[in-house]
LODOTOR-317047 format. One record per residue (C-alpha): x, y, z; residue in one letter; residue number from 1. Coordinates in pm, whole numbers, always signed. Example, Ala and Ser with C-alpha at 12.3 -4.5 7.8 and 13.67 -1.06 7.14 Angstrom:
BEGIN
<fivo <+1230, -450, +780>, A, 1>
<fivo <+1367, -106, +714>, S, 2>
***
This chain:
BEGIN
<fivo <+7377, +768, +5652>, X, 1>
<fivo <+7064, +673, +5860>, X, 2>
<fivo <+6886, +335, +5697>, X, 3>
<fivo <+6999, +430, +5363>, X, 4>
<fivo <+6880, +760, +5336>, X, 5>
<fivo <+7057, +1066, +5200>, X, 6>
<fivo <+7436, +1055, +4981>, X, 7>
<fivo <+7515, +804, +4714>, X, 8>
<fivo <+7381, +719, +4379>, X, 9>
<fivo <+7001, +705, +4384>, X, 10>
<fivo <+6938, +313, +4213>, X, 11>
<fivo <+6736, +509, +3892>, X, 12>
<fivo <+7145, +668, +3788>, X, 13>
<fivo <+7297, +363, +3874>, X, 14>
<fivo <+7187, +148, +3612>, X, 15>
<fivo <+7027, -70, +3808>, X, 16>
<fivo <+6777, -179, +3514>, X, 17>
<fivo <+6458, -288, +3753>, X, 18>
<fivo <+6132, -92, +3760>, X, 19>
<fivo <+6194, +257, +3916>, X, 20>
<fivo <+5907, +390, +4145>, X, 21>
<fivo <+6063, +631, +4292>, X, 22>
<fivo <+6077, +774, +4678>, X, 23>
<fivo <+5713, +832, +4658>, X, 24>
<fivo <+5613, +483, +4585>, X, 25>
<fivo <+5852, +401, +4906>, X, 26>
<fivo <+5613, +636, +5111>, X, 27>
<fivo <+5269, +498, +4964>, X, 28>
<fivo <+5382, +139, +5056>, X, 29>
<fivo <+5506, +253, +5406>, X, 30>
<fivo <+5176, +401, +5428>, X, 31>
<fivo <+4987, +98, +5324>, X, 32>
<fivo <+5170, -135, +5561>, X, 33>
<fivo <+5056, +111, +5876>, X, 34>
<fivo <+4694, +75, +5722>, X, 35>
<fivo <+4757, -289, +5750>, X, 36>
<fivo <+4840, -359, +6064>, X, 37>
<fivo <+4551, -85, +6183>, X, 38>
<fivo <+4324, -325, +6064>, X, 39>
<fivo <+4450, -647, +6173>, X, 40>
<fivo <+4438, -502, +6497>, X, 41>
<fivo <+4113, -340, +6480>, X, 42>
<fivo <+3988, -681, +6403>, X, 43>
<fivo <+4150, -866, +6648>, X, 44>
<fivo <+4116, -651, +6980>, X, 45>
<fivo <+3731, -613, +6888>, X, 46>
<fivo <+3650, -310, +7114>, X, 47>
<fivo <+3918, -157, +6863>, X, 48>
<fivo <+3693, -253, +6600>, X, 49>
<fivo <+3618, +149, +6445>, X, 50>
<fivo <+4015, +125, +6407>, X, 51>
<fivo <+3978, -115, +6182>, X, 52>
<fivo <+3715, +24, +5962>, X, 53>
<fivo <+3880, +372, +5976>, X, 54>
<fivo <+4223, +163, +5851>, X, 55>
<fivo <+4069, +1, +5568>, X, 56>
<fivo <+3889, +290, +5441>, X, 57>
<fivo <+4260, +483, +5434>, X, 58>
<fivo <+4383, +191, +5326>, X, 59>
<fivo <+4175, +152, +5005>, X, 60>
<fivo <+4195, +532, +4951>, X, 61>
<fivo <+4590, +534, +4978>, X, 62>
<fivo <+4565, +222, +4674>, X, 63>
<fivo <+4402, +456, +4482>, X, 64>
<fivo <+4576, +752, +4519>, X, 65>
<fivo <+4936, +540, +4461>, X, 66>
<fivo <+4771, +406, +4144>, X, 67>
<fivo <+4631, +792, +4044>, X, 68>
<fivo <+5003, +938, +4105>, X, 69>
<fivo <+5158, +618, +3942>, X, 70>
<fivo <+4942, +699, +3643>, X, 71>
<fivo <+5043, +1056, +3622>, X, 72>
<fivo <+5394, +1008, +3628>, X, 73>
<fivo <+5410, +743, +3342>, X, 74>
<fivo <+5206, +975, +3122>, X, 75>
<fivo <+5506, +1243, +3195>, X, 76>
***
């Protein structure tokens, strides 16, 4: 088992009782962390400074698609 992944109970069977988000939500926060750090570099090196336009614009459109997928699974 690499980092977690792959055999065992998933934490939504186990009872675990918390909010469940799901591997998906996992993915989308992954994603938003790389967006992140994009921009704080963008901003900091500032010949790098399209990288950090180009990272907040993918960072703003991941938020929304996370909250558009969120929203279509709690209608299911």
């Amino acid at each position: 088992m690499l980092l977690g992944w792959g055999g065992g109970v998933p934490a939504a069977r186990a009872g675990g009782g918390g909010p469940i988000y799901g591997q998906h939500m996992n993915i989308i926060i992954g994603i938003l962390i790389v967006w992140a750090v994009l921009a704080v570099l963008g901003f900091v090196i500032k010949g790098l400074l399209w990288l950090a336009v180009i990272a907040l614009v993918l960072f703003a459109a991941t938020v929304l698609w996370g909250m558009l997928k969120r929203g279509a699974s709690s209608r299911s």
